[in-house]
C-alpha positions as CSV (number, residue, x, y, z in Angstrom):
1,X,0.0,0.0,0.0
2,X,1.4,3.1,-1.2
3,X,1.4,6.4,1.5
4,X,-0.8,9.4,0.3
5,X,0.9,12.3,-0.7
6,X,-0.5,15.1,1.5
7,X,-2.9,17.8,0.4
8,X,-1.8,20.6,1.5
9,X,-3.7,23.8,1.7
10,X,-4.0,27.3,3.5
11,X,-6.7,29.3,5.0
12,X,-8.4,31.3,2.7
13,X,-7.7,34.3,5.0
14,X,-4.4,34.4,3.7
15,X,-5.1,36.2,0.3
16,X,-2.2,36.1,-1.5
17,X,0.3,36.9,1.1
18,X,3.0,34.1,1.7
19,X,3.6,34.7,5.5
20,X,1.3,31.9,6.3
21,X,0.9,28.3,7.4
22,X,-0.3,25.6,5.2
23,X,-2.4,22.6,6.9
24,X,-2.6,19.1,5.8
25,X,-5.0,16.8,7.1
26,X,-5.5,13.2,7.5
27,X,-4.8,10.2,10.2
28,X,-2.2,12.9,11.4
29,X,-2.6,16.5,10.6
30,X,0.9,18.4,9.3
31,X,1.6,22.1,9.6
32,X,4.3,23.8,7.8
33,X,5.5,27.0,6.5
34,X,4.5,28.6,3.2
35,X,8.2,30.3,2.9
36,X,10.2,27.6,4.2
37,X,8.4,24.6,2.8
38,X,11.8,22.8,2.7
39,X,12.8,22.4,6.2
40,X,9.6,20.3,6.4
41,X,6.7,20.0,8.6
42,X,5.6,19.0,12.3
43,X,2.5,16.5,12.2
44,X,0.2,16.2,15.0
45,X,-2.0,13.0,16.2
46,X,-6.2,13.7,16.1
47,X,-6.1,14.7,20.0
48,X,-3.3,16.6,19.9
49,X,-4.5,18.9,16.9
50,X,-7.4,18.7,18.6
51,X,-6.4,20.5,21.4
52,X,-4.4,23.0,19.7
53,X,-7.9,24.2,18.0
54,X,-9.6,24.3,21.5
55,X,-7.1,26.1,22.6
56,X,-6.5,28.5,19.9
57,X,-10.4,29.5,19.8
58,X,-10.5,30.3,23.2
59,X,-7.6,33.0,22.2
């Protein structure tokens, strides 16, 4: 079975502006940067992203 290729995308608050974060999700969600694509990404379990939104909404 061959891994899925993420789909990466970013919010469509952004506009066109490349100072952003793009968001990948699936059985783990990834978060990288739009500028620095190439240093990779930090990916998150469901509870863990999970609690990041929670936490970011009560911001």
């Amino acid at each position: 079975m061959q891994p899925q290729t993420p789909h990466w995308f970013k919010s469509s608050y952004s506009g066109t502006s490349s100072d952003c974060v793009e968001v990948a999700e699936g059985p783990v969600t990834g978060v990288r940067d739009t500028r620095h694509r190439e240093l990779g990404a930090l990916f998150f379990g469901a509870g863990e992203w999970r609690s990041f939104i929670d936490t970011a909404k009560d911001a």
